[in-house]
C-alpha positions as a Markdown table, in Angstrom:
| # | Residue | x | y | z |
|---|---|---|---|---|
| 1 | Unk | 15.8 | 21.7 | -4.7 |
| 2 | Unk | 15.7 | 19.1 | -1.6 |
| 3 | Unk | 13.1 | 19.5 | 0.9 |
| 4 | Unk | 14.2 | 17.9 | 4.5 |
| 5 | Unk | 13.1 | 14.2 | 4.8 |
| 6 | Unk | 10.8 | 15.7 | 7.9 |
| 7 | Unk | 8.7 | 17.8 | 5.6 |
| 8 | Unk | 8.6 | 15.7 | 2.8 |
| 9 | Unk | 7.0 | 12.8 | 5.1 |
| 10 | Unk | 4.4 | 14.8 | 6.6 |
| 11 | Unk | 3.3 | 16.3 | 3.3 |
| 12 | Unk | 3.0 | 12.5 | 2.4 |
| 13 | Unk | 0.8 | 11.8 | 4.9 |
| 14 | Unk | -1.2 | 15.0 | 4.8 |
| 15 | Unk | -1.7 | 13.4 | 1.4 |
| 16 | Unk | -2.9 | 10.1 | 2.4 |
| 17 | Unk | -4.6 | 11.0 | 5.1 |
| 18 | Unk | -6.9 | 13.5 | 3.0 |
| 19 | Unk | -6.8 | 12.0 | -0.5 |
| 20 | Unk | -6.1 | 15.4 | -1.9 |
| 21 | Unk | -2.1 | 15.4 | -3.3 |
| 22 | Unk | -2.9 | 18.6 | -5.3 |
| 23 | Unk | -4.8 | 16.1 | -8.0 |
| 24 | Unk | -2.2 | 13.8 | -8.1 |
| 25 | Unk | -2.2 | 10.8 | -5.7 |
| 26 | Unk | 0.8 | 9.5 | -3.3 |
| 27 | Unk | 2.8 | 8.7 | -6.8 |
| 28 | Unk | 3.1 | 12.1 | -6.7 |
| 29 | Unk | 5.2 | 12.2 | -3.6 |
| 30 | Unk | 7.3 | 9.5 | -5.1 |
| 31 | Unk | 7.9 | 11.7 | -8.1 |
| 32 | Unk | 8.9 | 14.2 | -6.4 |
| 33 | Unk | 11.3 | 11.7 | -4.5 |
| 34 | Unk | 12.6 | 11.0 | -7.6 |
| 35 | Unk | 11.0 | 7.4 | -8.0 |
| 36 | Unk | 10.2 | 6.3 | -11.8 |
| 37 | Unk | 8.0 | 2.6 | -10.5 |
| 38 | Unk | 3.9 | 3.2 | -11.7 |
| 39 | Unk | 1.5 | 2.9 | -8.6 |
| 40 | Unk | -2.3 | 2.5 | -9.0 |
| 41 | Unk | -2.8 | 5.8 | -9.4 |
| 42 | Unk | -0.3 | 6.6 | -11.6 |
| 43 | Unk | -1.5 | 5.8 | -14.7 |
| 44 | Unk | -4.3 | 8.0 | -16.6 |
| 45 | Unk | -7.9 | 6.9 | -17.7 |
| 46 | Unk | -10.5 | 4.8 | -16.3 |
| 47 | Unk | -9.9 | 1.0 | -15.4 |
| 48 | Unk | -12.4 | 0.1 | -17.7 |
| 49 | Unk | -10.7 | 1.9 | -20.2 |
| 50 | Unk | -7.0 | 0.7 | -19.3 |
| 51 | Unk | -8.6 | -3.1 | -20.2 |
| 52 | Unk | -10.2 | -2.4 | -23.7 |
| 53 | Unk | -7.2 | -0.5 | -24.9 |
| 54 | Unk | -5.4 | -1.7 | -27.2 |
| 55 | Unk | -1.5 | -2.7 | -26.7 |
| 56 | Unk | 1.2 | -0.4 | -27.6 |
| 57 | Unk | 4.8 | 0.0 | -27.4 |
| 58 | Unk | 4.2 | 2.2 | -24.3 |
| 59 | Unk | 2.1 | 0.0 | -22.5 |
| 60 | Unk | 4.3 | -3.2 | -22.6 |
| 61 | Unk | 6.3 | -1.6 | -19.9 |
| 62 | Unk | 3.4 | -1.3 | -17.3 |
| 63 | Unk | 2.8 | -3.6 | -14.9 |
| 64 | Unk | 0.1 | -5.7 | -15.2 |
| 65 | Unk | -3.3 | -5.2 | -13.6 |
| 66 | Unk | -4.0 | -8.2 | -11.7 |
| 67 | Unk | -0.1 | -7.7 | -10.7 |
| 68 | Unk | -0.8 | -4.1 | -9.4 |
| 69 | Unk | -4.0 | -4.6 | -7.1 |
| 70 | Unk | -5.0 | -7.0 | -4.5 |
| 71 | Unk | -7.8 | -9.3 | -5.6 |
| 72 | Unk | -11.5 | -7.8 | -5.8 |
| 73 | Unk | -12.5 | -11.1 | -4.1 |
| 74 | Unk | -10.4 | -11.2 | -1.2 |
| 75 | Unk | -11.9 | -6.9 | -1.1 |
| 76 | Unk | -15.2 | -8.0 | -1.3 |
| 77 | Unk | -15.1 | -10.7 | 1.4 |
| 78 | Unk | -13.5 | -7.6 | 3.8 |
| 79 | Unk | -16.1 | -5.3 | 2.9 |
| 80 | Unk | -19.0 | -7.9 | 3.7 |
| 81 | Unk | -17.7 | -8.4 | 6.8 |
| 82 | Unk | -18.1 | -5.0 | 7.9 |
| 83 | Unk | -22.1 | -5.0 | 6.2 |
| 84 | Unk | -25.4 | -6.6 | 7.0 |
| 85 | Unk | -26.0 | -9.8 | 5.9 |
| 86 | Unk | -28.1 | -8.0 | 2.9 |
| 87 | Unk | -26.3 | -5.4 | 1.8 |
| 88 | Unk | -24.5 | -5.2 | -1.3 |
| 89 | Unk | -21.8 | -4.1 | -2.8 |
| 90 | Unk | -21.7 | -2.1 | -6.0 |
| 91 | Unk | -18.7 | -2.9 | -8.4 |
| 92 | Unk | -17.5 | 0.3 | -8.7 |
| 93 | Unk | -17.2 | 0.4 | -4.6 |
| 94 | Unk | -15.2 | -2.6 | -4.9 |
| 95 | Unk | -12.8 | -1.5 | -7.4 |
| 96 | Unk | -12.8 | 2.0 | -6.0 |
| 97 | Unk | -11.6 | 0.4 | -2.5 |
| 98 | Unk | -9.3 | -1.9 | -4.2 |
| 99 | Unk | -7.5 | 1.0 | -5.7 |
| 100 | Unk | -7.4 | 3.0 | -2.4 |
| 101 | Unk | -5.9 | 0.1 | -0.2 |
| 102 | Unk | -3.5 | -0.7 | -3.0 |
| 103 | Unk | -2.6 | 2.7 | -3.1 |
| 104 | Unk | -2.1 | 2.4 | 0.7 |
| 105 | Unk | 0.1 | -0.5 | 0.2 |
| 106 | Unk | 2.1 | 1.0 | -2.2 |
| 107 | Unk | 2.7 | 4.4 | 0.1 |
| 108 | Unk | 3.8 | 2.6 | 3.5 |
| 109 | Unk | 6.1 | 0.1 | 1.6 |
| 110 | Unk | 7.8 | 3.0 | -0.4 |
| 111 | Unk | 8.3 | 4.8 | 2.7 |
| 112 | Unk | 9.4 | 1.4 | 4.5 |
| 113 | Unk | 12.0 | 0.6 | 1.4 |
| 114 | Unk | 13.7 | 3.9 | 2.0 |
| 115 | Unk | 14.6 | 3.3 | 5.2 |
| 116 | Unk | 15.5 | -0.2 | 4.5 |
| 117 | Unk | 17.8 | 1.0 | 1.7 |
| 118 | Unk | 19.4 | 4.0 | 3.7 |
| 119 | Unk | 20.2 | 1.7 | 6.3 |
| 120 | Unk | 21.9 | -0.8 | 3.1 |
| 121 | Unk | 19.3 | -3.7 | 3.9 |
| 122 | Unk | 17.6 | -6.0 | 1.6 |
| 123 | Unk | 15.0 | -6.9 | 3.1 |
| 124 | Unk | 11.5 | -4.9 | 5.0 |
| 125 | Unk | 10.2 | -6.2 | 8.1 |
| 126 | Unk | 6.9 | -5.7 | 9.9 |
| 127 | Unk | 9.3 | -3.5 | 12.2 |
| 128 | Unk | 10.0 | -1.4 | 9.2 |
| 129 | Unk | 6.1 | -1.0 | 7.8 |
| 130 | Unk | 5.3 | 0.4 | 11.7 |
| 131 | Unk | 8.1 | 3.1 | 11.2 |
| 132 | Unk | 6.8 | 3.8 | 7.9 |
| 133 | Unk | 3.0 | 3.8 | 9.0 |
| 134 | Unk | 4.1 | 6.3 | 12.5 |
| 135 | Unk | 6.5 | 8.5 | 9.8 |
| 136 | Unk | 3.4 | 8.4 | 7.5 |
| 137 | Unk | 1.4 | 9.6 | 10.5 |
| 138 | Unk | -1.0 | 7.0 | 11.1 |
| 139 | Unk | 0.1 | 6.6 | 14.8 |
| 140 | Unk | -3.2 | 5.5 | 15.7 |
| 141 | Unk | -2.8 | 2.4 | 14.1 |
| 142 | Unk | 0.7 | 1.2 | 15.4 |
| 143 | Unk | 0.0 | 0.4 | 19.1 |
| 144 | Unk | -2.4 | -2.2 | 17.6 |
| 145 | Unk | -0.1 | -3.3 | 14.7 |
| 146 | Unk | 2.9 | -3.8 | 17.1 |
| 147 | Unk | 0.6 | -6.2 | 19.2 |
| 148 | Unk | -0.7 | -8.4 | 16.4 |
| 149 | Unk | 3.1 | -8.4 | 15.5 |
| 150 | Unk | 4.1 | -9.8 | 18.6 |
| 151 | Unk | 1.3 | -12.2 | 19.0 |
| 152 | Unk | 2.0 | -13.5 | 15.6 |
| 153 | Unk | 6.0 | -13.9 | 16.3 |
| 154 | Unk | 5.1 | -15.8 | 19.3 |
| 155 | Unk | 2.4 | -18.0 | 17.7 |
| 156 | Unk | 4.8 | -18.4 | 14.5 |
| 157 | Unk | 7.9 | -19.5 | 17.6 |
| 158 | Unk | 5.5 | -21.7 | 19.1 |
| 159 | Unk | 4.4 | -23.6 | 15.8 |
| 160 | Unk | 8.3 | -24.3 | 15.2 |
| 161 | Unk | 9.3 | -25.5 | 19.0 |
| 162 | Unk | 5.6 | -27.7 | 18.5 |
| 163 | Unk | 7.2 | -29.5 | 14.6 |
| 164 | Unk | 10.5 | -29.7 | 17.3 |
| 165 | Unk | 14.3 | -30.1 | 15.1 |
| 166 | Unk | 14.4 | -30.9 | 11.3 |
């Protein structure tokens, strides 16, 4: 049985918001949307354990890691950022945070895609990820978004009228 689109959405976001999907993650909304594609969270065990396994005939069809998550590095220099210049960083905070904000990732771009594929487009633009982000109930963060956006279109015009033609 369908759910309306509405309802659907904002159990999505409840879900993201609070981390707690009824012990599954925000695959499970996609499940339950019908979509088959692993997320982070989708597959069972530890990381650690996902690396020392050995390969089988069902895990040729998942995706690799390193393909799945955005690079530790690139997470660690964002965390540091946000820390004294002391502090460190344990690994399993690192890789905990690089699960979560793939996760994240994963969430807006699916909700982004279904829009883009209702509407019979191919392609998702930053226009797109804000609708997804204010469906997905994260509001607070599109005001800022669409302003960064706008800044970088103009700075991205301005770079091509500075090269001039060809």
């Amino acid at each position: 049985q369908q759910r309306p689109r509405g309802e659907r959405a904002s159990e999505r976001a409840r879900c993201a918001r609070v981390g707690d999907c009824g012990g599954a993650s925000a695959a499970a909304a996609r499940g339950a949307r019908g979509e088959t594609r692993p997320s982070p969270a989708a597959s069972a065990g530890s990381r650690r354990a996902r690396r020392t396994a050995a390969p089988d005939a069902t895990m040729q069809d998942e995706v690799r890691e390193q393909d799945r998550y955005l690079p530790v590095a690139n997470i660690n220099r964002i965390m540091k950022r946000s820390l004294p210049a002391n502090a460190k960083i344990a690994k399993d905070a690192k890789e905990t945070v690089q699960e979560c904000v793939s996760e994240f990732i994963s969430f807006i771009t699916s909700e982004a895609s279904d829009k883009v594929l209702a509407e019979k487009r191919k392609t998702i633009t930053g226009d797109d990820v804000l609708w997804a982000m204010s469906t997905l109930g994260f509001d607070k963060y599109v005001e800022p978004l669409k302003i960064y956006l706008t800044r970088y279109r103009e700075s991205v015009k301005g770079d091509k009228a500075e090269k001039g033609p060809g």
